[in-house]
N, C-alpha and C positions, 0 to 999 in steps of 0.2 A: 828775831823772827827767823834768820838761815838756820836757826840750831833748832828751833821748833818743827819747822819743815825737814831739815835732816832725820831728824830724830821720828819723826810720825811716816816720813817716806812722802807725805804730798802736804797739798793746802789746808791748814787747819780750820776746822769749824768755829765759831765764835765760842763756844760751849769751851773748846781746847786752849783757846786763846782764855778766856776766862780763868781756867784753871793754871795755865802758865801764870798767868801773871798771880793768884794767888799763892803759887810758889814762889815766884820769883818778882818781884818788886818794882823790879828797872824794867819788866816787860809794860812795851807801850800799848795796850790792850784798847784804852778810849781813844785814841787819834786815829788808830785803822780801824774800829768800829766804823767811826762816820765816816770816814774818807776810803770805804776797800778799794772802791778801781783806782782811785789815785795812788793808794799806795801799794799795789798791784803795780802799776804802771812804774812809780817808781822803784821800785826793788828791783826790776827786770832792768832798768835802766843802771841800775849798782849793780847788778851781778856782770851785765853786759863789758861794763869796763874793769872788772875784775877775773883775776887766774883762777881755774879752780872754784866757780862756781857755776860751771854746768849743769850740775842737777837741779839747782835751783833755778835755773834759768828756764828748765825744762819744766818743770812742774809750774810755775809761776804764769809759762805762754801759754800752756793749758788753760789756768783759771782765767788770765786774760780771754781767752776765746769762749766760755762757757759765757763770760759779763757780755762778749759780744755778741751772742746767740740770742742770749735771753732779752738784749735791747731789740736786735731786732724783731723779735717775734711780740714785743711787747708793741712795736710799730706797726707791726701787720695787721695787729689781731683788736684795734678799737674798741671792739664792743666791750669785749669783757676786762679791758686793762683800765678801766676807771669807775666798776663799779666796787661798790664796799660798803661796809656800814660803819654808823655812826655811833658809838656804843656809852652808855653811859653804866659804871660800878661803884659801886659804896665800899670802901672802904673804913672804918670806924665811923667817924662822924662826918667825912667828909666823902667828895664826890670825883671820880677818876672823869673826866669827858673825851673823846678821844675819836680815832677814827683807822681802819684798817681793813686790810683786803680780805683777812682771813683772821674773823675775831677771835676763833677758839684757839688759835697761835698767839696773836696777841695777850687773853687773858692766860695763858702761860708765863710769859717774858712778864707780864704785871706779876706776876705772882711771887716768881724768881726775884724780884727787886725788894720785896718786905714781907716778914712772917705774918703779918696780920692777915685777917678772914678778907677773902673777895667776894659780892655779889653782885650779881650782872643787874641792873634794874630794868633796864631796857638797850634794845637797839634799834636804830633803824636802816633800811635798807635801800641803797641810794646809787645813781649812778654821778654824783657829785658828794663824792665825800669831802672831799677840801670843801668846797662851798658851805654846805650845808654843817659842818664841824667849825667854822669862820661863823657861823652865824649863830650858833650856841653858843661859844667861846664870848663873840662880842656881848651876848644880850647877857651870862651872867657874869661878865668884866667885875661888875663893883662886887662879887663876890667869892672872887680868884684867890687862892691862899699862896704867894708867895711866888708870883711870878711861874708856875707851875700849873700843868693841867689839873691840878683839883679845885676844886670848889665848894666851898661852905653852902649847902641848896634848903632848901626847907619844902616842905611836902607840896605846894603850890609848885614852885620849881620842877619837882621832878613829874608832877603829874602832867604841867604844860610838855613838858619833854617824853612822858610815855605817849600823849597824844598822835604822834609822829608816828607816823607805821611804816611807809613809802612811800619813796620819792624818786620818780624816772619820766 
C-alpha cells in the first residue's frame, strides 16, 4: 500500500486499489476494502514508528480526518443518514435483494462484479433500510441461493415485493 500511495502522490480510490492488485497479486485489496478506517489507522501507526515515511504519514492523517468529518456529520445530520432504498434486480434467472443509500452507485459496483444483463425490478424507499431489507431477506430465506443475497423468486415473489412503494 506505501508504494501505491507514493506512486499516485495520495490515498487511492478503491477503483486504483482494484487495479493494483490486478497487477500485482500480493496487493491486499479485500482486507482494506472492508476494514478502510482500521487500516487507515493502522498504517499511520506503521509509518509512525518507521524512518522515512513521512509522506505517508502525511497523506494517511489526511484521510484519517476526512473518515472523521464525514462521521461526524453523519451524527449531526439524522434525518437523512438512515434513509435508503430497498432495491430488488434480476439478474439471469435469479434475484439480487439488497439495500443502499445511493441505488444508482450501487447498481454500478453490481454491475462491475459480473458481465451478465442487470434489471432493476423494483425499489423501494425507506427510512429503515436494514429493517425493511431484514425483513425481505428473512421472508424469501427458503429461497436464498448459496448463502448470498440472491434469490431464486417466482412472479408471486416479486409482485409481493413491487407492492412496496414507501415506507417512513
Amino acid at each position: 500500500m506505501v508504494l501505491l500511495i507514493r506512486k499516485l502522490g495520495r490515498y487511492p480510490t478503491i477503483n486504483q486499489m482494484r487495479i493494483e492488485q490486478t497487477d500485482n497479486p500480493d496487493f491486499p485489496y479485500h482486507g482494506i476494502k472492508k476494514r478502510k478506517l482500521k487500516f487507515v489507522r493502522d498504517l499511520i501507526c506503521y509509518c509512525e514508528k518507521k524512518p522515512g515515511f513521512d509522506d505517508i504519514l502525511k497523506i494517511c492523517q489526511a484521510k484519517l480526518e476526512k473518515f472523521d468529518e464525514k462521521e461526524k456529520d453523519d451524527v449531526t445530520d439524522n434525518s437523512s443518514s438512515s434513509v435508503g432504498e430497498v432495491y430488488l434486480y434480476k439478474r439471469c434467472r435469479n434475484y439480487k435483494l439488497g439495500r443502499s443509500k445511493d441505488p444508482v452507485r450501487r447498481s454500478k459496483e453490481i454491475r462491475l462484479e459480473s458481465p451478465e444483463g442487470l434489471t432493476l425490478i423494483h425499489s423501494i424507499k425507506t427510512d429503515d433500510p436494514n429493517g425493511v431489507e431484514a425483513y425481505w431477506h428473512k421472508r424469501f430465506e427458503n429461497k436464498r441461493w448459496k448463502k448470498t443475497e440472491f434469490f431464486s423468486l417466482n412472479s408471486q415473489d416479486t409482485k409481493a415485493f413491487k407492492r412496496w412503494k414507501k415506507i417512513f
